[in-house]
C-alpha positions as CSV (number, residue, x, y, z in Angstrom):
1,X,-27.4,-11.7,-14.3
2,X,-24.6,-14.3,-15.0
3,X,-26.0,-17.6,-14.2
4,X,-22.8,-20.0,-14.7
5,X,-24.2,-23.4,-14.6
6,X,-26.8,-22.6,-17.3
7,X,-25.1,-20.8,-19.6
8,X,-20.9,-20.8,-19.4
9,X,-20.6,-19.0,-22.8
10,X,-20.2,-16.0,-20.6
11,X,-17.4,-17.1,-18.5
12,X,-15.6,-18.3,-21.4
13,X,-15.9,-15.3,-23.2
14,X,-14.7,-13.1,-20.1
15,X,-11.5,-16.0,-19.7
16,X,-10.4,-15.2,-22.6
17,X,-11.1,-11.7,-23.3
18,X,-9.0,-11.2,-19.8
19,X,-6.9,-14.5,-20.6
20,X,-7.1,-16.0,-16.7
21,X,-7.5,-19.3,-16.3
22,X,-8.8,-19.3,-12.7
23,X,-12.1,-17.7,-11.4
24,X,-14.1,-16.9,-8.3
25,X,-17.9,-15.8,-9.0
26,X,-19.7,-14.3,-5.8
27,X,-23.5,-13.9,-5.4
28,X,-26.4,-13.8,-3.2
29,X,-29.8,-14.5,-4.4
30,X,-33.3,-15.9,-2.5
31,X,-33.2,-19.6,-4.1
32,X,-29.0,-19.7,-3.4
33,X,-27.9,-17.2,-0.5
34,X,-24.6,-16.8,-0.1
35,X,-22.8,-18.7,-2.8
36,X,-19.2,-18.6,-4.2
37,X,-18.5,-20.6,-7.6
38,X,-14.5,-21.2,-8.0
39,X,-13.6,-23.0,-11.2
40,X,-10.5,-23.0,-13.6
41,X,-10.4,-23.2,-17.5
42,X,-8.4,-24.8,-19.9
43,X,-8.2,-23.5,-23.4
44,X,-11.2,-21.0,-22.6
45,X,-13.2,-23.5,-21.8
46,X,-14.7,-24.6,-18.5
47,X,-12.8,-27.1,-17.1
48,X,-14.5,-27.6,-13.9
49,X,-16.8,-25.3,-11.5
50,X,-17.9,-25.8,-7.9
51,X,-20.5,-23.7,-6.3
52,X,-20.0,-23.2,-2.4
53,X,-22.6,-22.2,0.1
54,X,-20.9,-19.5,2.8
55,X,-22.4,-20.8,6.4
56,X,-20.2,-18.5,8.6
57,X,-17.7,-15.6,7.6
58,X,-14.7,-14.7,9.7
59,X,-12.4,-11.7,8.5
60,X,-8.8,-11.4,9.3
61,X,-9.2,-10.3,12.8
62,X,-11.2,-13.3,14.3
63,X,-8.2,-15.6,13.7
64,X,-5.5,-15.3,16.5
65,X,-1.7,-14.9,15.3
66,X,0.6,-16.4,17.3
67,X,4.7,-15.0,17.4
């Protein structure tokens, strides 16, 4: 399992070997349920990450589109 904030060598491998400089890192697990990690890269290295916790999802069709 990919664990970013313990070991980024990882991530920076995969940033380069794909050469993005943005990425969004899904997972749910017993001690963190529900999380997202975004973060962004410079250089292939981590730049900055920041892990989210997902309280309440909506898809498309909850959200009302006016004309």
């Amino acid at each position: 399992m990919l664990k970013p904030f313990e070991d980024e060598t990882s991530l920076e491998y995969l940033a380069q070997k794909t050469d993005h400089s943005l990425f969004a890192f899904g997972f749910n697990s017993k001690k963190r349920p529900n999380s997202l990690i975004l973060g962004r890269t410079y250089d292939y290295h981590i730049l900055d990450m920041f892990e989210l916790t997902i309280e309440q999802m909506k898809t498309m069709d909850d959200f009302k589109v006016m004309h």
